[in-house]
Jmol script that loads the backbone (N, CA, C; Angstrom):
load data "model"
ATOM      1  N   UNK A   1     132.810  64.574  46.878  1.00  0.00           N
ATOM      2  CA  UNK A   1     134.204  64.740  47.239  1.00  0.00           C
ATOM      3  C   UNK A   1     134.835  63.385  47.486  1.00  0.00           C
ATOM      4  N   UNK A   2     135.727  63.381  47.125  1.00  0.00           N
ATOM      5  CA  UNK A   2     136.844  62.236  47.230  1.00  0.00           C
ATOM      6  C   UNK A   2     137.001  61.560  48.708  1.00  0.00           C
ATOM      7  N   UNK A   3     136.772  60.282  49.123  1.00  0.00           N
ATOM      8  CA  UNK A   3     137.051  60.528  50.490  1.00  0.00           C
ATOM      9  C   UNK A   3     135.607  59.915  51.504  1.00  0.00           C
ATOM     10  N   UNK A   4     134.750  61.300  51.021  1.00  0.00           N
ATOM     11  CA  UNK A   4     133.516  60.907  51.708  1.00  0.00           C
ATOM     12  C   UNK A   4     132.568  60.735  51.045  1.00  0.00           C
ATOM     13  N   UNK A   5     131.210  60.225  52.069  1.00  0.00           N
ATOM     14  CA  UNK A   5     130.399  59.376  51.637  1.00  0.00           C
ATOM     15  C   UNK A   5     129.347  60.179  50.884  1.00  0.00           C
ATOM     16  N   UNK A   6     128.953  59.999  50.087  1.00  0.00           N
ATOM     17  CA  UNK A   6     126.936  60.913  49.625  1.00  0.00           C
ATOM     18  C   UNK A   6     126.455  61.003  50.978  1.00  0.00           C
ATOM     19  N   UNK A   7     125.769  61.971  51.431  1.00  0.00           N
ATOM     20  CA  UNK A   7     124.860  62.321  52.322  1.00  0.00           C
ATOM     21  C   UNK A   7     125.305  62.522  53.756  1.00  0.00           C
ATOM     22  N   UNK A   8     127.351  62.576  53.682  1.00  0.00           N
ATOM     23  CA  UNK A   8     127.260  62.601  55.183  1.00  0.00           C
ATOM     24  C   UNK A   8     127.353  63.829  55.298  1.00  0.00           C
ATOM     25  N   UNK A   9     127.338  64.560  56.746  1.00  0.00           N
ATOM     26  CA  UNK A   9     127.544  66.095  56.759  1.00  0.00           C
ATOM     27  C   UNK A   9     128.706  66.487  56.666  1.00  0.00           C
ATOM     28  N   UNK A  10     129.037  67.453  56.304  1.00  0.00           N
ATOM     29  CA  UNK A  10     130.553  67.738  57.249  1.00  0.00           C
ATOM     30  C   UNK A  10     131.096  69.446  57.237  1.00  0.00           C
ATOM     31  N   UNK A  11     131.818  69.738  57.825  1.00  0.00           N
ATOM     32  CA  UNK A  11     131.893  71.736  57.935  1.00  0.00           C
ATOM     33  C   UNK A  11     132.729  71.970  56.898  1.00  0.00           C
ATOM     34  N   UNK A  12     132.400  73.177  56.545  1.00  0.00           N
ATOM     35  CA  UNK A  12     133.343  73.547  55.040  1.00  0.00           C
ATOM     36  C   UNK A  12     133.487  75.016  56.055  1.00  0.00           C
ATOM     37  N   UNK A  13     134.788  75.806  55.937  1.00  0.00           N
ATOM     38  CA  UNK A  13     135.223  77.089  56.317  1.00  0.00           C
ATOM     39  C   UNK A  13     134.813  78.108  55.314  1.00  0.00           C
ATOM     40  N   UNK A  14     134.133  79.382  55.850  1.00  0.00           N
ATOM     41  CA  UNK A  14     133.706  80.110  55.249  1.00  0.00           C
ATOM     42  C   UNK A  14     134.693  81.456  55.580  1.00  0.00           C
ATOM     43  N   UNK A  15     135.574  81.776  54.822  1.00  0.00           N
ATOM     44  CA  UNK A  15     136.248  82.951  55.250  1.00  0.00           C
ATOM     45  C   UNK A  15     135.828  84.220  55.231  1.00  0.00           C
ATOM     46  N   UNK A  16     135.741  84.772  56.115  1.00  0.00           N
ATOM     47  CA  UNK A  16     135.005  86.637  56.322  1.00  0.00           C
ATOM     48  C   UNK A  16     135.564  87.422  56.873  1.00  0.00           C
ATOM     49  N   UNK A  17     135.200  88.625  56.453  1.00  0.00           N
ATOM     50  CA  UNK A  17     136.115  89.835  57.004  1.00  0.00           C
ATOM     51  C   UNK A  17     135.529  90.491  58.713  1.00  0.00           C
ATOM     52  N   UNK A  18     136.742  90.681  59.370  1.00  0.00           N
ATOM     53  CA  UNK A  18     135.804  91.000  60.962  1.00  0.00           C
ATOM     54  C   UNK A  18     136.892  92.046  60.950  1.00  0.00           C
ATOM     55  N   UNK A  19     135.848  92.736  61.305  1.00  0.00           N
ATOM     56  CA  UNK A  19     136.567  94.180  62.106  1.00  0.00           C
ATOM     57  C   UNK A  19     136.767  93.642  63.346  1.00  0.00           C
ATOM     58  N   UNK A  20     137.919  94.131  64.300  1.00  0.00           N
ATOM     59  CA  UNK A  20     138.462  93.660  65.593  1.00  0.00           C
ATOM     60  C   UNK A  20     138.945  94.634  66.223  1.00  0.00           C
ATOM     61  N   UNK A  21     139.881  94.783  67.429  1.00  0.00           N
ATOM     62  CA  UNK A  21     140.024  95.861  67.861  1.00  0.00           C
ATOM     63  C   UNK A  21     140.989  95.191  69.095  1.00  0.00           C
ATOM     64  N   UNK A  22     141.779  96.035  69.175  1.00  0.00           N
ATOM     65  CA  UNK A  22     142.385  95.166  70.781  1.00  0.00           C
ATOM     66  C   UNK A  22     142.128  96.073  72.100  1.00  0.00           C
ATOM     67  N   UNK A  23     141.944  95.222  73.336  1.00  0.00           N
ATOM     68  CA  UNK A  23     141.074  95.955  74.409  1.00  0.00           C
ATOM     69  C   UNK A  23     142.822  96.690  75.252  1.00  0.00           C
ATOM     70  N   UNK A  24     142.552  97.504  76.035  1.00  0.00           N
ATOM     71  CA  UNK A  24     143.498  97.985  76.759  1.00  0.00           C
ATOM     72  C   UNK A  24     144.352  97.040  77.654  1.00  0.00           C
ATOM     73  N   UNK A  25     143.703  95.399  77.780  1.00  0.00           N
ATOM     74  CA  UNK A  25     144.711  94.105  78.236  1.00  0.00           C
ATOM     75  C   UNK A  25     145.520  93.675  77.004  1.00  0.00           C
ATOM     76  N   UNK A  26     145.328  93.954  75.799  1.00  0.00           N
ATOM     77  CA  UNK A  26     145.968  93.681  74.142  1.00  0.00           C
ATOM     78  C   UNK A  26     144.977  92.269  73.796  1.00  0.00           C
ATOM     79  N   UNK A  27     143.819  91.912  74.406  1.00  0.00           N
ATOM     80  CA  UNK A  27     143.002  91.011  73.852  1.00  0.00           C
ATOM     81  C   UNK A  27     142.542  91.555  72.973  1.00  0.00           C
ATOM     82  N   UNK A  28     142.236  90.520  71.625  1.00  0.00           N
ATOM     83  CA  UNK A  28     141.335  91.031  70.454  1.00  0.00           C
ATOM     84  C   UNK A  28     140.307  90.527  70.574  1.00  0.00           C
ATOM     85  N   UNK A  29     139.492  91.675  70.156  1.00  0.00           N
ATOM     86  CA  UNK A  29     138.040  91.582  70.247  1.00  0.00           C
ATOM     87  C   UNK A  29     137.022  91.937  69.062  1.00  0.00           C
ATOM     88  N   UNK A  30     136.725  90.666  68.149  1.00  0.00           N
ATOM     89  CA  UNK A  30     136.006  90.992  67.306  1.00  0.00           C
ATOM     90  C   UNK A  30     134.749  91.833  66.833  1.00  0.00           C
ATOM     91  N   UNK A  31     134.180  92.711  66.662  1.00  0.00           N
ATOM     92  CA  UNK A  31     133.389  93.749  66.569  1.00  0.00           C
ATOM     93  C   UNK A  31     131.876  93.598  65.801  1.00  0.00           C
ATOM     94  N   UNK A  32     132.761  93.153  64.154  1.00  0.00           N
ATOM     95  CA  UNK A  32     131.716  92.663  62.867  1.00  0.00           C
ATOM     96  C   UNK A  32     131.931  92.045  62.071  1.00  0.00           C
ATOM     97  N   UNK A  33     130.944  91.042  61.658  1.00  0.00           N
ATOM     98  CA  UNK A  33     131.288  89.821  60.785  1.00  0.00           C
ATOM     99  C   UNK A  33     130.934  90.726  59.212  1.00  0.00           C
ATOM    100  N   UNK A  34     131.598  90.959  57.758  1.00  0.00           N
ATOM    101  CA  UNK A  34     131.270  91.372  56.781  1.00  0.00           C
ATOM    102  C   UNK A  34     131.548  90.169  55.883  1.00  0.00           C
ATOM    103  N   UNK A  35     130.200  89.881  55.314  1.00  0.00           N
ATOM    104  CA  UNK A  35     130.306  88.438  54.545  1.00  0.00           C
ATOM    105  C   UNK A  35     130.446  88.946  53.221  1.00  0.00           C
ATOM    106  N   UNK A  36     131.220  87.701  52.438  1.00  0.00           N
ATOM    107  CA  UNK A  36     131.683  88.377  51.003  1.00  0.00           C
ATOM    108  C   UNK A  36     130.488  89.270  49.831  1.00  0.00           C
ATOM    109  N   UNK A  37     129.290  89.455  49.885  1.00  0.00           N
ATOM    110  CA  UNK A  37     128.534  89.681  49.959  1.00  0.00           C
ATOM    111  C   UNK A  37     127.854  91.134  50.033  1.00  0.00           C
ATOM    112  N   UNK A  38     129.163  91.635  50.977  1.00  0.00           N
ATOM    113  CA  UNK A  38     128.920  92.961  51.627  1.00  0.00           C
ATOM    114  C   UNK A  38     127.806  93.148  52.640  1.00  0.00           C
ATOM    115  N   UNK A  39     127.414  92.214  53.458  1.00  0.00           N
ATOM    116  CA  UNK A  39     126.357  92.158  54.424  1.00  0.00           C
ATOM    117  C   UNK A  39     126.971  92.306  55.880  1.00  0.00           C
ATOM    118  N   UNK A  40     126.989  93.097  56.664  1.00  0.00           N
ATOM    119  CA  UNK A  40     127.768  93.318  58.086  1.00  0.00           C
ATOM    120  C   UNK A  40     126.804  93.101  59.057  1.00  0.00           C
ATOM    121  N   UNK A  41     127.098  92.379  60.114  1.00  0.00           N
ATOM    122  CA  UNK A  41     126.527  92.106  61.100  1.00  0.00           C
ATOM    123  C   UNK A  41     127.538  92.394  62.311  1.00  0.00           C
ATOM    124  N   UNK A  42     127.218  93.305  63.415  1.00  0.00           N
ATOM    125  CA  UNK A  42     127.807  93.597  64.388  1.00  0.00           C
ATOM    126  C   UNK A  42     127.394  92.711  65.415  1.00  0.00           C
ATOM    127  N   UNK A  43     128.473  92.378  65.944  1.00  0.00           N
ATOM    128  CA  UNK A  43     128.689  90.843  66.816  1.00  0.00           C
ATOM    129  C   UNK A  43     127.912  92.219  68.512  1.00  0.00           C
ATOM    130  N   UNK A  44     127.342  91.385  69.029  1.00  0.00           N
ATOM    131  CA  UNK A  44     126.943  91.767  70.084  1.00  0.00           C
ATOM    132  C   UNK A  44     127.512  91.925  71.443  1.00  0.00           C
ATOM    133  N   UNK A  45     127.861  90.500  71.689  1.00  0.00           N
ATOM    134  CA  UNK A  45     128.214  90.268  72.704  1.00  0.00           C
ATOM    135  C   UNK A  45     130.077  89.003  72.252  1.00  0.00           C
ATOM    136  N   UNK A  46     130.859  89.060  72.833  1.00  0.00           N
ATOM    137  CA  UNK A  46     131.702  87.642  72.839  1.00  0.00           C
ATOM    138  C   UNK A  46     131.498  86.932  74.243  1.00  0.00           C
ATOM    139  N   UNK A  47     130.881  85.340  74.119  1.00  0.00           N
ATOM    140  CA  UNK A  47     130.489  85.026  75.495  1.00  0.00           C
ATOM    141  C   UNK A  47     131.838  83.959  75.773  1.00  0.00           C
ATOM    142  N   UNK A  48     132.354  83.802  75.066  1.00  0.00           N
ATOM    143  CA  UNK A  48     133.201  83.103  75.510  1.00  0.00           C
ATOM    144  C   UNK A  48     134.657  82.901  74.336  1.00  0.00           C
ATOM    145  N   UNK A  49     135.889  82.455  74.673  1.00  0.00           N
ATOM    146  CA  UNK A  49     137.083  82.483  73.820  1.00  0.00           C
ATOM    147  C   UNK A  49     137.913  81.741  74.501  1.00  0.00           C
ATOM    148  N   UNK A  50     138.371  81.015  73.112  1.00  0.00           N
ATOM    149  CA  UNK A  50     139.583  79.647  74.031  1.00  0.00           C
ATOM    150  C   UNK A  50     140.052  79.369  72.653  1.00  0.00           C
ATOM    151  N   UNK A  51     141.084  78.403  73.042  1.00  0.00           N
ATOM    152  CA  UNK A  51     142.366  78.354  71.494  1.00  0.00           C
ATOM    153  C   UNK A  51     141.502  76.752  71.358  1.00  0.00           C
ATOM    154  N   UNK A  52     141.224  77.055  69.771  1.00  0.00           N
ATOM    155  CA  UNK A  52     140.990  76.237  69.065  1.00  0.00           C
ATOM    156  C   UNK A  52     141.926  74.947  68.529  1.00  0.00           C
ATOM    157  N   UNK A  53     142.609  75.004  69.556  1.00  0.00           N
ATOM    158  CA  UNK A  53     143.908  74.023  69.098  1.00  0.00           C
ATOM    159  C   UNK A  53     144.155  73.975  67.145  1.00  0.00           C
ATOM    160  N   UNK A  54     144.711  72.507  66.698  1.00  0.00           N
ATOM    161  CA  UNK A  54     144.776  72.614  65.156  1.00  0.00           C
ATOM    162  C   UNK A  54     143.561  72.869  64.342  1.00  0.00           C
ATOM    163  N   UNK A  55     143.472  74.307  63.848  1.00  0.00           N
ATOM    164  CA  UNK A  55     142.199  73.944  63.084  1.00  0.00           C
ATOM    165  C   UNK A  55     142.414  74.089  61.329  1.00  0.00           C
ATOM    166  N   UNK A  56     143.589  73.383  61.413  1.00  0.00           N
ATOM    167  CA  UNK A  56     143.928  73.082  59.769  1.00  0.00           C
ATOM    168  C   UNK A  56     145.372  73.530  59.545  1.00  0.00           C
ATOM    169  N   UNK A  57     145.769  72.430  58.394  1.00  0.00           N
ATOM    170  CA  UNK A  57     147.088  73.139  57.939  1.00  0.00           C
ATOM    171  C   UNK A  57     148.208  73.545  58.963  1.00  0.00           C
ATOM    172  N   UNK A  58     148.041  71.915  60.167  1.00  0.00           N
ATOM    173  CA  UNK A  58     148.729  72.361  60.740  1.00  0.00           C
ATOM    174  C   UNK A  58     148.941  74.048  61.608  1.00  0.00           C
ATOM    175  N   UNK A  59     147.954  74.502  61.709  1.00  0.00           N
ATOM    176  CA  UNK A  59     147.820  75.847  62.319  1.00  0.00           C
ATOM    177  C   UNK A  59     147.309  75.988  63.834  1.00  0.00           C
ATOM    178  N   UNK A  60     147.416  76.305  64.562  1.00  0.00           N
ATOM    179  CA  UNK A  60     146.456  76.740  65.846  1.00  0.00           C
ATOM    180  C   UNK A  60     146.253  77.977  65.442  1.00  0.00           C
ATOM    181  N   UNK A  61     144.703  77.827  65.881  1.00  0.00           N
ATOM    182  CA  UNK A  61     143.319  79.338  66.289  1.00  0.00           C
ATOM    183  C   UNK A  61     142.877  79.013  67.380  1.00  0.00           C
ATOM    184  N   UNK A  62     142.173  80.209  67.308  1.00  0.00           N
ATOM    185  CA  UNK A  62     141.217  80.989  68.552  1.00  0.00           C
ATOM    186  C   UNK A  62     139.660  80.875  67.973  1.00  0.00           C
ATOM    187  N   UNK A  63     138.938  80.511  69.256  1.00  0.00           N
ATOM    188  CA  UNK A  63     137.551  80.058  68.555  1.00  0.00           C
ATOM    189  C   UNK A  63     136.368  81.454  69.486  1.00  0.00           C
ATOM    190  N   UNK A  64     136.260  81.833  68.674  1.00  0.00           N
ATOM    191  CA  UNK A  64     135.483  82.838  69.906  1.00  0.00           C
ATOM    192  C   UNK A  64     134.060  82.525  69.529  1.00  0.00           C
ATOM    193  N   UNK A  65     132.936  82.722  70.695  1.00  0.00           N
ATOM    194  CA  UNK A  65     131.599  82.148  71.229  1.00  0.00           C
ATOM    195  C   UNK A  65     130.861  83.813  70.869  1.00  0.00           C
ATOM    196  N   UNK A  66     130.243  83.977  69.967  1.00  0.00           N
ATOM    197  CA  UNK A  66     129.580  85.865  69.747  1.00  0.00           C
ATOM    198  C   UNK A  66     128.678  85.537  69.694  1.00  0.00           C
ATOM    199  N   UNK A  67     127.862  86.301  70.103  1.00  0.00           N
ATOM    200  CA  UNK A  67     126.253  87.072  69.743  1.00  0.00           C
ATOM    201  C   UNK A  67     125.944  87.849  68.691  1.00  0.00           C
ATOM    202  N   UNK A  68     125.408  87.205  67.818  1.00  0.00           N
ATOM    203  CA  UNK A  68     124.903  88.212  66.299  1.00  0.00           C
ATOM    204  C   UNK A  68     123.203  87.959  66.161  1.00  0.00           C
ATOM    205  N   UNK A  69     122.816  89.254  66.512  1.00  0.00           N
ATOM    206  CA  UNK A  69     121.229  89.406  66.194  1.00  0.00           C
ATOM    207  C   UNK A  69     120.496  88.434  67.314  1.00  0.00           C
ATOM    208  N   UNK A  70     120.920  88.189  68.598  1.00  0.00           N
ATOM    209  CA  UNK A  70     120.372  87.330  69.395  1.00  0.00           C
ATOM    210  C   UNK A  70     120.703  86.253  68.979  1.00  0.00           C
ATOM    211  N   UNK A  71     121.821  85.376  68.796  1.00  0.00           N
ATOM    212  CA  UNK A  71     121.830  83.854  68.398  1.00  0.00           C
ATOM    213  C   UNK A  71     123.443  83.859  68.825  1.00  0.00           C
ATOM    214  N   UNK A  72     123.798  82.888  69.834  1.00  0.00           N
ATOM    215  CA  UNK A  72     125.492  82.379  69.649  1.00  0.00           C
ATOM    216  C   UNK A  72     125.506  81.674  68.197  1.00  0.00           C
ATOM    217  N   UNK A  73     127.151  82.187  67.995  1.00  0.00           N
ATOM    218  CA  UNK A  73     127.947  81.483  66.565  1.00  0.00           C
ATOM    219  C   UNK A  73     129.437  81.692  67.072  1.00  0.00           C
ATOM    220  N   UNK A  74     129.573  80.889  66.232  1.00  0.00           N
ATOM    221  CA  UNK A  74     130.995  80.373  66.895  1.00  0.00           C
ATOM    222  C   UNK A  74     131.965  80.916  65.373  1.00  0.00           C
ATOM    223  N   UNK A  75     133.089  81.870  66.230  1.00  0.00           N
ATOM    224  CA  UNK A  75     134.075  82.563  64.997  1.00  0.00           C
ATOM    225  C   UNK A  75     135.355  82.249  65.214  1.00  0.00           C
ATOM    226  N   UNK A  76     136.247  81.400  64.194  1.00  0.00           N
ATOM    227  CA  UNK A  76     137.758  80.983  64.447  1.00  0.00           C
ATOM    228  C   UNK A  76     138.431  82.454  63.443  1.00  0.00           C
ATOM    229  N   UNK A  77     139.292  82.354  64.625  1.00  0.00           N
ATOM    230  CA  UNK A  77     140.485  82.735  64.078  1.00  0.00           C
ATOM    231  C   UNK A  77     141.539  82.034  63.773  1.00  0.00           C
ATOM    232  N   UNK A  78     142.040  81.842  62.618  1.00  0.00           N
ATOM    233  CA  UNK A  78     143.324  80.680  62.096  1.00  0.00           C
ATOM    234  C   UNK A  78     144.815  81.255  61.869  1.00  0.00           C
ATOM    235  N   UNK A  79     145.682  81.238  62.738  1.00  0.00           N
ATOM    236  CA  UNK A  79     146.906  82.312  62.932  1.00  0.00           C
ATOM    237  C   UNK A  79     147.713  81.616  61.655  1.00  0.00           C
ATOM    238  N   UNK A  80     147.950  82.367  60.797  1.00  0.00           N
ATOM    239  CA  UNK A  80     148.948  82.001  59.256  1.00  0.00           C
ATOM    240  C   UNK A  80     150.333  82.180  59.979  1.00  0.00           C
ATOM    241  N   UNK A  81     150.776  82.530  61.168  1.00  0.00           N
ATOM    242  CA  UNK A  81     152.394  82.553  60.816  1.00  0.00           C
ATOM    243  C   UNK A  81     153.074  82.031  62.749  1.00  0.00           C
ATOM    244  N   UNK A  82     153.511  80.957  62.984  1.00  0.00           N
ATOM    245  CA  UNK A  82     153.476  81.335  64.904  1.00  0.00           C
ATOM    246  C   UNK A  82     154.333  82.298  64.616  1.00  0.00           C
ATOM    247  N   UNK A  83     154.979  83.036  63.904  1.00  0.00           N
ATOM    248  CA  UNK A  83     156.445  84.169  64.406  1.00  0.00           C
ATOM    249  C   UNK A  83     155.247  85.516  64.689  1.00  0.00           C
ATOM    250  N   UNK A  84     154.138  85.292  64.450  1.00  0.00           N
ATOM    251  CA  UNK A  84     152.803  86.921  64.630  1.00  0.00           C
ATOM    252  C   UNK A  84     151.934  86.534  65.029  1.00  0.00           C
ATOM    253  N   UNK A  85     151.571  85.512  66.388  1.00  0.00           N
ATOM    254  CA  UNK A  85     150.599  84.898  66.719  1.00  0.00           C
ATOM    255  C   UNK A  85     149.876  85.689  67.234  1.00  0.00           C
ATOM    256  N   UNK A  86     148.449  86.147  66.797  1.00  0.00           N
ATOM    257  CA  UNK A  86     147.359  87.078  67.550  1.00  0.00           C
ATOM    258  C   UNK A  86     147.758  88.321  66.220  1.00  0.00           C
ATOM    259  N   UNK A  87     148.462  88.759  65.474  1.00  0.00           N
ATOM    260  CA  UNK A  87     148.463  89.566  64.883  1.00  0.00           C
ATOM    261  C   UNK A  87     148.790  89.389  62.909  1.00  0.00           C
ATOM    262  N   UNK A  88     148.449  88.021  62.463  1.00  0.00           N
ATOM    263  CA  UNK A  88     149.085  87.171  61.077  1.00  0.00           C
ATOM    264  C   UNK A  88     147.063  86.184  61.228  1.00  0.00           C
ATOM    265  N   UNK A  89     146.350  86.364  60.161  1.00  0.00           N
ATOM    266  CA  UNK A  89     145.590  85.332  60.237  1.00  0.00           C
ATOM    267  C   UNK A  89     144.640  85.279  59.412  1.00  0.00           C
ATOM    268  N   UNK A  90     143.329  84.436  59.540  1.00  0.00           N
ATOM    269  CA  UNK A  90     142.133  85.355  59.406  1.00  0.00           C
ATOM    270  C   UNK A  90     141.004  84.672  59.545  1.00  0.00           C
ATOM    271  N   UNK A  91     139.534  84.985  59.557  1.00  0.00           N
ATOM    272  CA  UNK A  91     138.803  84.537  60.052  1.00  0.00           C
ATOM    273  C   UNK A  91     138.227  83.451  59.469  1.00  0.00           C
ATOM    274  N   UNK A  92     136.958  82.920  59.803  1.00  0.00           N
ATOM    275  CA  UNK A  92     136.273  81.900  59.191  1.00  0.00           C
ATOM    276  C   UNK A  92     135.122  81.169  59.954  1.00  0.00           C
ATOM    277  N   UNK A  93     133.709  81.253  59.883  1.00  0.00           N
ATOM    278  CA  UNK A  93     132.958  80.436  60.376  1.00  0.00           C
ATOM    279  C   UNK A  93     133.106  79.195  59.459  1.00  0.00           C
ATOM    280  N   UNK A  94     132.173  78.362  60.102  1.00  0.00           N
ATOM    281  CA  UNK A  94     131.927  77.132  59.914  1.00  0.00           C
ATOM    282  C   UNK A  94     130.368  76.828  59.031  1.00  0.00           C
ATOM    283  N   UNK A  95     130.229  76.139  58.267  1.00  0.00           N
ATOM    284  CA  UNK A  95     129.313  75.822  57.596  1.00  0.00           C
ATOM    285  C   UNK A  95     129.161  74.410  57.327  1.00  0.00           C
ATOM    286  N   UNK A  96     128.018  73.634  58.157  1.00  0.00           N
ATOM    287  CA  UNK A  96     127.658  72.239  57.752  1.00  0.00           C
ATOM    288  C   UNK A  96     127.018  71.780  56.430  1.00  0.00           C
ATOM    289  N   UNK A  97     127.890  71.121  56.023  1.00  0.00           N
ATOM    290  CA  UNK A  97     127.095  70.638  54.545  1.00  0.00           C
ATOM    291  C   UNK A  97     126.784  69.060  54.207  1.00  0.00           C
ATOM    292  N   UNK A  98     125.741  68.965  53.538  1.00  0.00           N
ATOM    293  CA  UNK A  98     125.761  67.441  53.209  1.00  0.00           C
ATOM    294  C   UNK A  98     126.225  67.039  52.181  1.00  0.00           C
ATOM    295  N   UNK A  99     127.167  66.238  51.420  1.00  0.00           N
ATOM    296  CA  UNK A  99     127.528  65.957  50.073  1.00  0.00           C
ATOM    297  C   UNK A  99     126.909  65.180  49.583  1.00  0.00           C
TER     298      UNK A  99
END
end "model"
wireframe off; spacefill off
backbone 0.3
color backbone group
């Protein structure tokens, strides 16, 4: 890639489909990660959630802390519009790669 070096790491966004749900406070609460793939993994637990400040394109997300199969992973949400913030977006883990 243009830019960077051979061999350094760096995260590439992996976009996936999550079922979510909003709790009776109107927090959303992600449920299941379905990778393009068609492989679903039901998130266990969310241990933690805080705004991901810019995470591209000029955008603010939400980074939520889940439990899948016994292991924390970390799931952004990237809001596409501020006029539908929490309800305009979509998901995306993170994936380290080396070039």
């Amino acid at each position: 890639m243009e830019g960077r070096r051979a061999g350094k790491p760096h995260t590439e966004r992996i976009y996936v489909k999550v079922t979510s749900e909003f709790d009776t406070t109107g927090s959303m609460v992600p449920l299941s990660i379905t990778w393009a793939d068609g492989r679903t993994f039901a998130i266990e637990a969310v241990r933690d959630f805080r705004p991901a400040g810019a995470v591209g394109n000029d955008r603010a997300g939400d980074c939520f802390t889940v439990l899948i199969r016994g292991r924390e992973r970390r799931l952004f949400f990237e809001h596409i519009s501020p006029q539908f913030i929490g309800r305009v977006g979509r998901w995306f883990v993170e994936k380290t790669v080396t070039a």
